[in-house]
N, C-alpha and C positions, 0 to 999 in steps of 0.2 A: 396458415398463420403468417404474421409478418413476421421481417424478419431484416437483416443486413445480413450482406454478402460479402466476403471479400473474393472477387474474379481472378486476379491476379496482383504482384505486387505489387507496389508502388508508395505512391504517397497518401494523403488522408482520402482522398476523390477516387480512391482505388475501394472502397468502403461504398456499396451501393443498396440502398434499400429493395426489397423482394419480397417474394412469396416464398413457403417452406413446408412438408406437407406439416401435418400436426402429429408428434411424438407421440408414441405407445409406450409407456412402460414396462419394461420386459421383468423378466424373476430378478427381484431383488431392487427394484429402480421405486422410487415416487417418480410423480409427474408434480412439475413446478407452473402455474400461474404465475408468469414474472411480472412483479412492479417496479424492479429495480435493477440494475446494472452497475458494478461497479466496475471503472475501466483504470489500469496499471500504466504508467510509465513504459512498462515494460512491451504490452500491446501495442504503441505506436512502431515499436522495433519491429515484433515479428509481421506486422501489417509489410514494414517495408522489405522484409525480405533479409535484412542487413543488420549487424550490432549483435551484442552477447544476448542473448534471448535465452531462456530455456527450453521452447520447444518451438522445433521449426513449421510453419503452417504449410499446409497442401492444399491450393486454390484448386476448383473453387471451394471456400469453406465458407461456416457460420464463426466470427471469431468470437472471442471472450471465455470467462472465466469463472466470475464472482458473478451471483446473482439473488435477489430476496423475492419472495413472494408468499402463496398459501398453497399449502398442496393439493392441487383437486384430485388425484386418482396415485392408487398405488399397484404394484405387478404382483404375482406370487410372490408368499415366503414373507411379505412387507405385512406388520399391524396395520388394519384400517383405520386405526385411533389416529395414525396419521393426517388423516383427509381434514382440511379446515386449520390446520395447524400451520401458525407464521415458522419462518424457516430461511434460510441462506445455507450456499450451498457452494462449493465451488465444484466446475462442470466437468473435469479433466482439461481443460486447455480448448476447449473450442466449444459454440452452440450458444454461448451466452447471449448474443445480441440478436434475441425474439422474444415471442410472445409466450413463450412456453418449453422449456426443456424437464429430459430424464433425466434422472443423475441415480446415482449409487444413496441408496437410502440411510444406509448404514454412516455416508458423511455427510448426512444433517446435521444442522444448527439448530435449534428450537430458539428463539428468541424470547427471550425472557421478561417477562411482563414490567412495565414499566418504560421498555426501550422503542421506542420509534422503529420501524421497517428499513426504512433508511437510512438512519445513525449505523443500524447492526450491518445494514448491508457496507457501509461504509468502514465498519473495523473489521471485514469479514479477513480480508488478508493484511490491508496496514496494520490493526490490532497485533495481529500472529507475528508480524514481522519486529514490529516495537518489543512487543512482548521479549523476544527472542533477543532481541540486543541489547534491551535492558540485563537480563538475566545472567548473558555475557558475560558486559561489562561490568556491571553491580557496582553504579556510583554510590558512595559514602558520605555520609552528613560530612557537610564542610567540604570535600573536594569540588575543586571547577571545573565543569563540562560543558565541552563544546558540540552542538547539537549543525550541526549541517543540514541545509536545504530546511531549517526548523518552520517554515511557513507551507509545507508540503505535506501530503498525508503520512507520511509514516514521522514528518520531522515534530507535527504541531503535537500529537501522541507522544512524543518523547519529551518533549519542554515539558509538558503536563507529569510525564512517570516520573522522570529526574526529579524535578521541583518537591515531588511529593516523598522523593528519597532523604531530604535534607541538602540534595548537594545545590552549588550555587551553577545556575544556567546559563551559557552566555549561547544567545541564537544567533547565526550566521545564515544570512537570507539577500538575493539579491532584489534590493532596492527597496526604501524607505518603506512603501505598503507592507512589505512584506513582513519586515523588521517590525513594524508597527506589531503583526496581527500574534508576532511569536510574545510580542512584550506582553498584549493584553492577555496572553494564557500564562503567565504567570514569570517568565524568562527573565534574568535578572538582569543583563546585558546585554548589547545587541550592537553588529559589524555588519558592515554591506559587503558582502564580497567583491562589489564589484567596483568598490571603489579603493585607488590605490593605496595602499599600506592598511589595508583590511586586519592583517594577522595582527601588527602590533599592536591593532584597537583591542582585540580579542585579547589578546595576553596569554601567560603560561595557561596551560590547562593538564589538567590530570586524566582527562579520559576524552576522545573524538569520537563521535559518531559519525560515519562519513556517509551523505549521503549523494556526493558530486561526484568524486571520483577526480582524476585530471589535476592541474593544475592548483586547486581548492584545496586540495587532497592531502595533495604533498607538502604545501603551505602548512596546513593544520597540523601534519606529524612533526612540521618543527615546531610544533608550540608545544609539543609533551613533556611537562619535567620528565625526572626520572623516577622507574616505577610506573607510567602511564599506560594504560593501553588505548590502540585504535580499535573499531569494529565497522566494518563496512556494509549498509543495509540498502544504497540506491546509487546507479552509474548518470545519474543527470550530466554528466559531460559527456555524455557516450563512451569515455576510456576510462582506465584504471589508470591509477597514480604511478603503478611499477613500484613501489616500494618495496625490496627486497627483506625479508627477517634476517639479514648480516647489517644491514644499516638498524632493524632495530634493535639489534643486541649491542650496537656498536652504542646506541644512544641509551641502553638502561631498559630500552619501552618493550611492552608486546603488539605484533598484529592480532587480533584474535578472530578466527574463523569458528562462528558456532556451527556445528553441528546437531541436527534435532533428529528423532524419529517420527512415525506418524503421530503414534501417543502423545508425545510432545507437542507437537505443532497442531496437535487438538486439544492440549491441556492450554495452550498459549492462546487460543481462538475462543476458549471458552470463558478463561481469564479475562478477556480486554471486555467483551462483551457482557458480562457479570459485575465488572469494574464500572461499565456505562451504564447500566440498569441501576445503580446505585448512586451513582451521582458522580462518581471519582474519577471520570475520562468521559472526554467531551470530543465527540469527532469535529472536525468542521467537514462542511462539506461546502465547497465554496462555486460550484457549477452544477450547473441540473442541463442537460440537453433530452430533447425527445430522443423516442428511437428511431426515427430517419434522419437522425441529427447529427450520428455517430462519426461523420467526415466531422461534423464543426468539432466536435469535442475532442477527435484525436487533433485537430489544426491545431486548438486553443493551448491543449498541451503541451505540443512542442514548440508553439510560441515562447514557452516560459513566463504566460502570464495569466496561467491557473495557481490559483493557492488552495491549500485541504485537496478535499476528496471530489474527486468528477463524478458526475452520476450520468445515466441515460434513463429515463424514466421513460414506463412504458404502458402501467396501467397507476392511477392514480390508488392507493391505499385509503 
């Protein structure tokens, strides 16, 4: 099958297309037909070898993560009712970027009629992740929130959940397009980070979602009345702000660190995906690359001039 490689680390051109043999499904696995590829912020990291990642790669490997497709074949102990059934999947941390992987049956997705391949593949983990920081947070009709990185996959998900909470949205996005795309989903206001005196456009807020980290970050925590809390869902600066919990009790505010179980982070992946089959969340997906493309779409990424969801597409749906 085809497939990408990552040989060793490096930068995007470290990502080399190949050959792979073709997956068996062992007891307990489906076999996935991929048409889709969802690639993380976070994948450009571990490609490079460097930066908070959560799991370190061991070259050479297949990288990736999130993946959609139909299932053609399943191992022992698996219902065959599966075979033919849309589906997303996340792969354990490596294998995604080919034509076909196993995964563990038992964390299927079934996609639910109504929703596009690629929508579901697209909230397969930003969905879980918005999900989980809304929940957090739990902004309030009438409180102002500040959504970070709000023209990104997990950020344009959140202008959307917020909005729909009653609370008032102000999006922080670098640079006019960006600003533009959090407004048309529904964001009530809207800051360029990147331009100077950013925060005081933005104004008080009651709850931050951070999804820069750095500099941005630490901007935003002073814009919390008191009572606020922050919640941190994406590092686009590559660092953390360092904001210590004695400066926020000094200020009134909470950080909050959610913590989920599996349960959870499959009640949250089934949520976002359930919410798009019905009309109520809307992914963008604002790149498509093939699957020998996989250098362009990590470049495009750390360019900072993707918005929504990246995709590698690999058989057409």
């Amino acid at each position: 099958m085809r497939a990408v490689w990552l040989r060793e680390f490096g930068g995007p051109g470290a990502l080399v297309p190949g050959e792979a043999p073709d997956p068996v499904p062992a007891e307990g696995q489906a076999l996935i037909g991929v048409e889709f590829v969802n690639i993380t912020f976070v994948e450009t990291q571990m490609r490079s070898g460097r930066g908070p990642a959560p799991v370190r790669l061991e070259p050479p490997v297949i990288p990736g993560n999130g993946v959609g497709g139909v299932v053609t074949a399943v191992g022992g102990g698996v219902d065959e009712a599966l075979v033919g059934r849309r589906v997303v999947s996340g792969t354990g941390g490596t294998g995604a970027y080919a034509e076909q992987v196993a995964v563990d049956a038992a964390g299927l997705f079934e996609v639910p009629e109504g929703l596009a391949l690629d929508d579901a593949v697209a909230l397969l983990a930003d969905g879980r992740t918005a999900m989980m920081m809304l929940r957090a947070a739990d902004p309030r009709p009438g409180e102002r929130v500040l959504v970070e990185a709000a023209a990104g996959g997990v950020g344009t998900l959140l202008v959307q959940l917020v909005k729909a909470r009653g609370a008032t949205v102000v999006a922080a996005a670098g640079g006019a397009h960006k600003t533009e795309i959090a407004m048309r989903l529904g964001a009530d206001e809207s800051a360029d980070y990147r331009e100077p005196g950013w925060a005081d456009k933005a104004g008080d807020v009651d709850v931050v979602f951070d999804g820069i980290g750095g500099d941005v970050a630490r901007e935003a925590f002073g814009l919390l009345r008191g009572g606020g809390r922050m919640v941190s869902f994406g590092l686009a600066s590559g660092r953390w702000a360092d904001i210590t919990e004695d400066e926020a009790a000094g200020r009134g505010v909470t950080l909050l660190q959610p913590q989920a179980t599996p349960a959870q982070l499959r009640e949250y992946t089934v949520s976002a995906l359930e919410e798009a089959a019905h009309g109520r969340l809307m992914p963008v997906i604002g790149q498509r690359f093939p699957l020998g493309g996989a250098a362009d779409a990590h470049a495009a990424i750390e360019s900072r001039s993707t918005v929504g969801k990246t995709l590698l597409e690999v058989r057409r749906a």
